[in-house]
MDAnalysis code that builds the backbone (N, CA, C; Angstrom):
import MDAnalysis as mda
import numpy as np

u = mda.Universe.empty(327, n_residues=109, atom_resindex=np.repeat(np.arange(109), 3), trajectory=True)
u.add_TopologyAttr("name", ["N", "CA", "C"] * 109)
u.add_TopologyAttr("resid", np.arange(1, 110))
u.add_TopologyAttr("resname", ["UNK", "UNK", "UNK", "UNK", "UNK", "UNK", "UNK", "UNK", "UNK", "UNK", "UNK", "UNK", "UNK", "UNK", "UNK", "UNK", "UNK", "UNK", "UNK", "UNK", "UNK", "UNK", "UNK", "UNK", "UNK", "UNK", "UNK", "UNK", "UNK", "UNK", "UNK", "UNK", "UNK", "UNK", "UNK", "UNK", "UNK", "UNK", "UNK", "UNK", "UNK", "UNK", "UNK", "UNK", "UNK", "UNK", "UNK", "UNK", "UNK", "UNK", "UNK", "UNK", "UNK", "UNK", "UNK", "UNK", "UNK", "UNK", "UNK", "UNK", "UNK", "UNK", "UNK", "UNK", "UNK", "UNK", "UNK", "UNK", "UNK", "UNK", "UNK", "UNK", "UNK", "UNK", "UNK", "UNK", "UNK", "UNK", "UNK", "UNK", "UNK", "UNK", "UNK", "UNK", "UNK", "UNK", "UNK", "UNK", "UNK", "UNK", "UNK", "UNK", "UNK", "UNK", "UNK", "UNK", "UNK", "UNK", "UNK", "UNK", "UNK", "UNK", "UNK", "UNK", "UNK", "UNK", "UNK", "UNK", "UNK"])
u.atoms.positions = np.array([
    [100.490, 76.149, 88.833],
    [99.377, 75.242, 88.711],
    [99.906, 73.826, 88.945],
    [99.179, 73.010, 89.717],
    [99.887, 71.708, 90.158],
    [99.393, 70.928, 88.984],
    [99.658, 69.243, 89.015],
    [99.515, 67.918, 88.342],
    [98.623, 67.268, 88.733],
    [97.321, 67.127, 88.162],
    [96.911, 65.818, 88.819],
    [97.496, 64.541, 88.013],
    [97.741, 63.513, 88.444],
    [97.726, 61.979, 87.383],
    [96.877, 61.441, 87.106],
    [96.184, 60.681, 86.306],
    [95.274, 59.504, 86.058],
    [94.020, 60.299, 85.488],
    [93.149, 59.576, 85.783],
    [91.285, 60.329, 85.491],
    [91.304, 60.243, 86.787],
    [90.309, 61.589, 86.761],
    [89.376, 61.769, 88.364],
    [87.609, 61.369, 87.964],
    [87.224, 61.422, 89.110],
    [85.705, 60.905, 89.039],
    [84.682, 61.971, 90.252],
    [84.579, 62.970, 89.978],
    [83.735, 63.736, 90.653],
    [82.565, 63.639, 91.638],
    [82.317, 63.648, 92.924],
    [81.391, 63.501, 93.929],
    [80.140, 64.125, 93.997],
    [79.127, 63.123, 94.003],
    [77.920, 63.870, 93.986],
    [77.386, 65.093, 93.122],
    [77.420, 66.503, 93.618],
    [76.907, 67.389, 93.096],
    [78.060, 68.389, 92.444],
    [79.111, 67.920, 91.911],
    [80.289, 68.613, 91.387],
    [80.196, 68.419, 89.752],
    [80.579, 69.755, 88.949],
    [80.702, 70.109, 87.329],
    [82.407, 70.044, 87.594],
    [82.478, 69.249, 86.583],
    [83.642, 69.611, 85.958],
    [84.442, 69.953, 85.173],
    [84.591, 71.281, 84.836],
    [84.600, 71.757, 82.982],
    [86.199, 72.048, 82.443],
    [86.360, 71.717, 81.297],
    [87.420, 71.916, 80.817],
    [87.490, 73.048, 79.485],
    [88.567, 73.326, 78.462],
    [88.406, 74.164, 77.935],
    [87.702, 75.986, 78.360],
    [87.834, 76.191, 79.311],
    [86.852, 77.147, 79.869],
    [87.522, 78.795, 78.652],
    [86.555, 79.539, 78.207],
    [87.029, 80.668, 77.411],
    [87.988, 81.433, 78.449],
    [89.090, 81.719, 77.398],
    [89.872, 82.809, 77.827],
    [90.757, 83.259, 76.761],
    [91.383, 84.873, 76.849],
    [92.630, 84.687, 76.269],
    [92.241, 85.761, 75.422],
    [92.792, 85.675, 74.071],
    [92.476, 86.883, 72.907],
    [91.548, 85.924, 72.186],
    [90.348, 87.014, 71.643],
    [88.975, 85.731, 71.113],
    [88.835, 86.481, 69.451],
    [88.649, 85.768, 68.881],
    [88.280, 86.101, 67.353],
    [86.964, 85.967, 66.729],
    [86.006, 86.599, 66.282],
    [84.427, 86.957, 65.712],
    [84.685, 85.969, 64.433],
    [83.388, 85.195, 63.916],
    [83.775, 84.823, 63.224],
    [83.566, 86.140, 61.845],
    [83.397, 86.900, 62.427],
    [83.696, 88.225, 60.907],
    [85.102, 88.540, 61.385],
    [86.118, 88.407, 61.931],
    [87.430, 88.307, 61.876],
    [87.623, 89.573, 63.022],
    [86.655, 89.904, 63.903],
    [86.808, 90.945, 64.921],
    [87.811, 90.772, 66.202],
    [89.294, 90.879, 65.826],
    [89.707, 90.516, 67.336],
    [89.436, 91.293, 68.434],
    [89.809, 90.358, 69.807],
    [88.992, 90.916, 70.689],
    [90.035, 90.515, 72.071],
    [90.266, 91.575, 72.578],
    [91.712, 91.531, 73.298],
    [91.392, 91.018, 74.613],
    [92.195, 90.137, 75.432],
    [92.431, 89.714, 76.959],
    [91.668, 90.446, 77.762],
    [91.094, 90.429, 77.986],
    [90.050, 91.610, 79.167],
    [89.861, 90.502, 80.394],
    [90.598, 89.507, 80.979],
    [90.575, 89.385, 82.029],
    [91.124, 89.839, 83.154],
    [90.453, 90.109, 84.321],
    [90.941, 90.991, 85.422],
    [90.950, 92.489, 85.275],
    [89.984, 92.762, 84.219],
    [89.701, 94.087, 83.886],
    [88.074, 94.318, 83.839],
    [87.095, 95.578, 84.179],
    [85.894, 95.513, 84.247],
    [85.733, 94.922, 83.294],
    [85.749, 94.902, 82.064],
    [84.860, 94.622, 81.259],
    [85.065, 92.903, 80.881],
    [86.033, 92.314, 81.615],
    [86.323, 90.938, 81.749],
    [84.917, 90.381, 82.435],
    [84.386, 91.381, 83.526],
    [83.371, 90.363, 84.285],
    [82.502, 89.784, 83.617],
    [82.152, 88.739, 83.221],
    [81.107, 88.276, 81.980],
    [81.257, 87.549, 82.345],
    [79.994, 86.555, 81.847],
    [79.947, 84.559, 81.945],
    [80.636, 84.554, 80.916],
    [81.032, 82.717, 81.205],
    [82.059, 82.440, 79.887],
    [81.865, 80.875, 79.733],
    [81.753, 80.405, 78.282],
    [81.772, 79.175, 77.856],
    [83.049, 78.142, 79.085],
    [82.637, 76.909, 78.802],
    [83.418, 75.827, 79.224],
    [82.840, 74.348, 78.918],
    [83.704, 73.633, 78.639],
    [82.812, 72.240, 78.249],
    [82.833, 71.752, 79.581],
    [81.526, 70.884, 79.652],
    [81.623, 69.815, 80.699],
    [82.871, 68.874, 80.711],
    [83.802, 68.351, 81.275],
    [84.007, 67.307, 81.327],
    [83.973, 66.179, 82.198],
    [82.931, 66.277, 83.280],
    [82.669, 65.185, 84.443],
    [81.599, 65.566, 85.117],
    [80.607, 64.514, 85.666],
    [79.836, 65.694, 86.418],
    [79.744, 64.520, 87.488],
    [79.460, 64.907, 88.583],
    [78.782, 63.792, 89.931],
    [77.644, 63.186, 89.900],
    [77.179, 62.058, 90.203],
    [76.202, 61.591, 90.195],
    [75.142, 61.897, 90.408],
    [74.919, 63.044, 91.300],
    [73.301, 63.627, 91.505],
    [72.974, 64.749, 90.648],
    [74.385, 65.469, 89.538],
    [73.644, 66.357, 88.610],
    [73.005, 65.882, 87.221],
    [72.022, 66.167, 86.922],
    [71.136, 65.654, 86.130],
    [70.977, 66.712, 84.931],
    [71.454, 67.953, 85.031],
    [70.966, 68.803, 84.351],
    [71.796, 68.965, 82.899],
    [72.984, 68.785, 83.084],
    [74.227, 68.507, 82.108],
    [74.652, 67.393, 81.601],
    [75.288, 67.225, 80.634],
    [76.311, 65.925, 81.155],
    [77.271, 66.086, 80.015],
    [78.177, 65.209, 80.232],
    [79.670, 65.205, 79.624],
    [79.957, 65.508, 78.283],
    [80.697, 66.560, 78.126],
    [80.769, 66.879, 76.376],
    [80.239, 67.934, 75.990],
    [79.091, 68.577, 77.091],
    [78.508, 69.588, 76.987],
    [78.524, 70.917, 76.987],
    [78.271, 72.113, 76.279],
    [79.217, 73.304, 76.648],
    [78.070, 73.870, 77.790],
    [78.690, 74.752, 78.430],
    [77.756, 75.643, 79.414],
    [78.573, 76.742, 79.909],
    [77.380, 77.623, 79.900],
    [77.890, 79.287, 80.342],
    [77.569, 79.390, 81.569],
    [78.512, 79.447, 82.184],
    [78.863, 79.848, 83.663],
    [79.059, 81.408, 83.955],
    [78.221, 81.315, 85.098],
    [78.309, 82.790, 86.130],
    [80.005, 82.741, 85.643],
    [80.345, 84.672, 85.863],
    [81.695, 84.778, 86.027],
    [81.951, 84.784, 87.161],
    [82.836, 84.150, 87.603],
    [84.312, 83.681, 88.587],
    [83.646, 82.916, 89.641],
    [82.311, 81.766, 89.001],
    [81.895, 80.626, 89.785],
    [82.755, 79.513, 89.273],
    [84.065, 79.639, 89.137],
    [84.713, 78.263, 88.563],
    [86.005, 78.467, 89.365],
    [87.039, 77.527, 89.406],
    [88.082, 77.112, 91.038],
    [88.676, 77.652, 89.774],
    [90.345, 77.740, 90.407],
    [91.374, 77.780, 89.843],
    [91.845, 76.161, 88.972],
    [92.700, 76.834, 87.947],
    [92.866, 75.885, 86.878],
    [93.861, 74.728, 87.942],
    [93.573, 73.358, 87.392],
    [94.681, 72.430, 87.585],
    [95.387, 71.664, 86.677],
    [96.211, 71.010, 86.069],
    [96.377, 70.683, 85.182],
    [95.856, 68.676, 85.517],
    [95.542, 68.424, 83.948],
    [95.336, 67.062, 84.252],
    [95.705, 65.984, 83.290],
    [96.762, 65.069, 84.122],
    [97.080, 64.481, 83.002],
    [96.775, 63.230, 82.844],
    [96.108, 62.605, 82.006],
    [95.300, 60.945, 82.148],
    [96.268, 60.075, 81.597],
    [97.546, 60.686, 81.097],
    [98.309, 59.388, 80.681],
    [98.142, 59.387, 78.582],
    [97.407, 59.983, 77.693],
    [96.823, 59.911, 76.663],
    [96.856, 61.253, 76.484],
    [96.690, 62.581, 77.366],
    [96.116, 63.698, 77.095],
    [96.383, 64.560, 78.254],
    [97.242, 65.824, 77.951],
    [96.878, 67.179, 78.867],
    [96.225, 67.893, 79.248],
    [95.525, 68.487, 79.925],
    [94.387, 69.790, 79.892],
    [93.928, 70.161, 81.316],
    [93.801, 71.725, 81.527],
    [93.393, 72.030, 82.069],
    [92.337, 72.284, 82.614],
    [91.809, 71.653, 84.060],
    [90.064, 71.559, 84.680],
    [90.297, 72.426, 85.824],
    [88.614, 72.523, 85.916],
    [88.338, 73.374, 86.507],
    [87.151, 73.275, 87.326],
    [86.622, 73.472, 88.748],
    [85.259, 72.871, 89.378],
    [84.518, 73.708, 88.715],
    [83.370, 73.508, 88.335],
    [82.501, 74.720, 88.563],
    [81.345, 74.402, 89.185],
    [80.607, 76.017, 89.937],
    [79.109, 75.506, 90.579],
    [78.502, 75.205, 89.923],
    [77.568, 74.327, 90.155],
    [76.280, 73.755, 89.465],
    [75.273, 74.849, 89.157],
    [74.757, 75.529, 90.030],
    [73.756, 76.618, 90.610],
    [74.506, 77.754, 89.561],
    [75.198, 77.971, 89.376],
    [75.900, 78.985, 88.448],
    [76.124, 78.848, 87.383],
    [75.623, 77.542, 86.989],
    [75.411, 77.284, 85.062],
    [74.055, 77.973, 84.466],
    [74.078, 78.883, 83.988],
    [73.120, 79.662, 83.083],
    [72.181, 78.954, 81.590],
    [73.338, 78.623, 80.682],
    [73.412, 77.897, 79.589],
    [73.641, 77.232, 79.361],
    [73.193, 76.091, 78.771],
    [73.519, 74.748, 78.164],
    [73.654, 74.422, 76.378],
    [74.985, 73.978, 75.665],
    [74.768, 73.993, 74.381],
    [75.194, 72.317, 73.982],
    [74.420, 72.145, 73.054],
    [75.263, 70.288, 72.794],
    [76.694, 70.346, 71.917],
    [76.654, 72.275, 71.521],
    [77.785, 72.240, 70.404],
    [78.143, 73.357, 71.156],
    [80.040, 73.887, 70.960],
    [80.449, 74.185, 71.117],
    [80.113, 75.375, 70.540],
    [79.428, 76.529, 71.326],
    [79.027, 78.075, 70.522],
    [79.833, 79.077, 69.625],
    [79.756, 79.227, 69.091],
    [80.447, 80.088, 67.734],
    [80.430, 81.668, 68.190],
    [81.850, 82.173, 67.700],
    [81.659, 83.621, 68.200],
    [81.028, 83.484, 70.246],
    [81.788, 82.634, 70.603],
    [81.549, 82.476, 71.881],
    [81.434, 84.009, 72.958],
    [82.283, 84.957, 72.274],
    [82.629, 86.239, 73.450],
    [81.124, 87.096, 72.902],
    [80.575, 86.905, 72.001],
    [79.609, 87.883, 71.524],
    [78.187, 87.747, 72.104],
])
């Protein structure tokens, strides 16, 4: 996964989400719930926060969580602003399903 430096600023009709779900997920009744990516039952939408959007999307905006179609989002890049690490990610616009102002609980369920 490469570096970007600095802040980026997204064009027009581009999402830009960070945090996107992955990994081993926990219920909040304490149900773990194992890596299933790249496996059928991985194909699912999956949480991600906004973190940028382009000027002509109107439907989201920054800070926001949203459930994305599965595997409408680019490969991870890393980004570093100088203050903070993290990994982003494009996603389609047209392929956001859900919109939450809070970060959803028991997100895999």
């Amino acid at each position: 996964m490469g570096t970007v430096y600095g802040d980026i600023r997204p064009l027009r009709n581009r999402v830009i989400v960070r945090h996107i779900e992955k990994g081993q997920q926990k219920t909040k009744g304490g149900i773990i719930i194992p890596d299933d990516d790249k496996q059928e039952r991985g194909i699912r939408p999956r949480w991600a926060q906004v973190y940028k959007v382009g000027s002509e999307i109107t439907e989201v905006k920054e800070g926001q969580w949203v459930c994305i179609e599965h595997g409408r989002w680019g490969r991870g890049v890393e980004l570093d602003t100088g203050s903070e690490k993290f990994e982003i990610r494009l996603a389609e616009p047209e392929s956001i399903l859900l919109v939450s102002d809070e970060k959803p609980e028991d997100i895999y369920a």
